[in-house]
N, C-alpha and C positions, 0 to 999 in steps of 0.2 A: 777231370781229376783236379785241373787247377783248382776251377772255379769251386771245387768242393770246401779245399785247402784254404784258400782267400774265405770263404763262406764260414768255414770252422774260427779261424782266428779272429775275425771279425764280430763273431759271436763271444768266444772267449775275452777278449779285449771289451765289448758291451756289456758282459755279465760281471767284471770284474772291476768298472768303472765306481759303481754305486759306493761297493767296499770301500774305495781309495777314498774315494769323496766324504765319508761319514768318519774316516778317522781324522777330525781335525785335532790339532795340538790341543793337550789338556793340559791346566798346571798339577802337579803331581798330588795324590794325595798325602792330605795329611792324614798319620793315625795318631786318635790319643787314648789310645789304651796305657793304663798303665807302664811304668817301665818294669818289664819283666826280672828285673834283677832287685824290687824294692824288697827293702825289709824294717815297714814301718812299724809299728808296733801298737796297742792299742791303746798307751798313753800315748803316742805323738799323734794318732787318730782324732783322739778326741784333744789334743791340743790347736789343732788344724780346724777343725769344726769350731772352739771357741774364738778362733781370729774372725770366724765367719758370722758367729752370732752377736760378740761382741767385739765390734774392731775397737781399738787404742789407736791413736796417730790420726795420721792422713793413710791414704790411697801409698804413698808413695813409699812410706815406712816400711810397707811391706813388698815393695817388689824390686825384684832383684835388676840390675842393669843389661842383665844378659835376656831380658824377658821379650816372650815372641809374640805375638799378637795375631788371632785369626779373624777378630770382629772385623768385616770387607771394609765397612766405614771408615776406621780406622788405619788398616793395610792401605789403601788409596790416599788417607789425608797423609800418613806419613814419606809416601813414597810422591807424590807431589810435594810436598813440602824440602825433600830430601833429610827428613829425619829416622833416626832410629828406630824400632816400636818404643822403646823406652822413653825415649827423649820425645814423642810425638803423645807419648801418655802422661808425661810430667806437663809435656805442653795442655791439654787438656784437663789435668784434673788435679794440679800443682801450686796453680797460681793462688793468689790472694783470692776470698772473696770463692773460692771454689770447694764445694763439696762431692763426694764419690758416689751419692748415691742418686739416683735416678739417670737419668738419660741426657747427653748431651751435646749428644749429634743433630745433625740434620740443617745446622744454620737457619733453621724457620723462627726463630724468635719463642716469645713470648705468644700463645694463640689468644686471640680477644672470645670476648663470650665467657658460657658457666666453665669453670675447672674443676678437673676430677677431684673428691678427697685426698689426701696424702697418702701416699703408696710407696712402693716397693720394700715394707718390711720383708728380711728372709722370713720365709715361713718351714722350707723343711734343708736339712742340708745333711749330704753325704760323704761321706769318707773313705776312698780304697787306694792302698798304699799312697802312691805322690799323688792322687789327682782328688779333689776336693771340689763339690758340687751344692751350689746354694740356688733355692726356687723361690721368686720373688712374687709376691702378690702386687699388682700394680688395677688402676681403674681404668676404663677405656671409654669412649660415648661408642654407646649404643646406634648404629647409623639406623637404624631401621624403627628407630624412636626421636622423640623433642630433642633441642638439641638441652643437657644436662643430666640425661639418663646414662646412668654409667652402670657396665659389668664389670665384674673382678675377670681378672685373664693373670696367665702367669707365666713369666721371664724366668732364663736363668742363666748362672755365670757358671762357667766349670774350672780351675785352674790347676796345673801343676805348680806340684809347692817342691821347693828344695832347699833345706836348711832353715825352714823356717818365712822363705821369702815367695811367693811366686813369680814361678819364670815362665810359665805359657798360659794364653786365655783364650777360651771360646765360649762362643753366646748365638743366640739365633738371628742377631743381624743381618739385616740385606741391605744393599744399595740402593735406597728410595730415587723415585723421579724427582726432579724440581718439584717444590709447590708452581701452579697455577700463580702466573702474574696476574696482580690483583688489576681489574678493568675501571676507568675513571670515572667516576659517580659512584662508585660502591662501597 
């Protein structure tokens, strides 16, 4: 009967290991669903849409200092850095000499070789209550062609807006590898 009992718990304790092992810590999700309590209306709708199609200012005019930041690139430079999201976004896209549109991560420079035509006009942009969604047309090379063949592919930003400024962003950013160190002779 021991050996039944040792045999049962041993099994239990095996079967139950897998479970423990696959719930590793996750960081919490986020949601950006709308805030359930908005009451935007269908002129501040399309007030919010035209910051999107036609900005005024800089990047910066419009966002508010309480602003949260989901792009990962971003989340990691400002948390090494020990900045803000705000203060690690002014750091980025603030400075002299600095414009909001296109892409400005990655620290790879400037790439040599053909350049895509000029991209990321919004092409379509949405409005529901606080959160406001722009889709960007951008070119990309073609890897499975010469190198200067380029397809349209398309980005986008989504943001909640609050009083006119936005306070949260997401985009479909990932944390790229390093580029490949380049090898000597080439």
């Amino acid at each position: 009967m021991r050996h039944a009992i040792r045999t049962l718990a041993a099994l239990v304790v095996l079967t139950a290991m897998p479970a423990f092992a696959q719930q590793a810590p996750q960081a919490p999700r986020v949601r950006a669903n709308p805030d359930p309590n908005c009451t935007s209306n269908p002129a501040q709708l399309a007030e919010m849409k035209q910051i999107m199609l036609n900005p005024t200012g800089d990047a910066i005019s419009h966002t508010d200092k309480s602003y949260k930041q989901h792009n990962p690139q971003f989340v990691k430079g400002a948390r090494e850095t020990g900045m803000s999201d705000y203060d690690y976004f002014v750091s980025r896209f603030g400075g002299a000499g600095r414009q909001g549109g296109g892409r400005q991560g990655g620290g790879r420079g400037q790439a040599s070789g053909p350049q895509p035509p000029p991209g990321n006009p919004v092409e379509i942009v949405v409005a529901e209550c606080d959160i406001i969604v722009a889709i960007h047309m951008n070119y990309r090379q073609d890897p499975t062609a010469a190198p200067g063949t380029w397809y349209q592919a398309y980005t986008f930003d989504a943001y909640r807006v609050k009083d006119g400024k936005y306070v949260e962003h997401w985009d479909a950013a990932v944390i790229n590898p390093p580029a490949p160190a380049a090898t000597p002779g080439q």
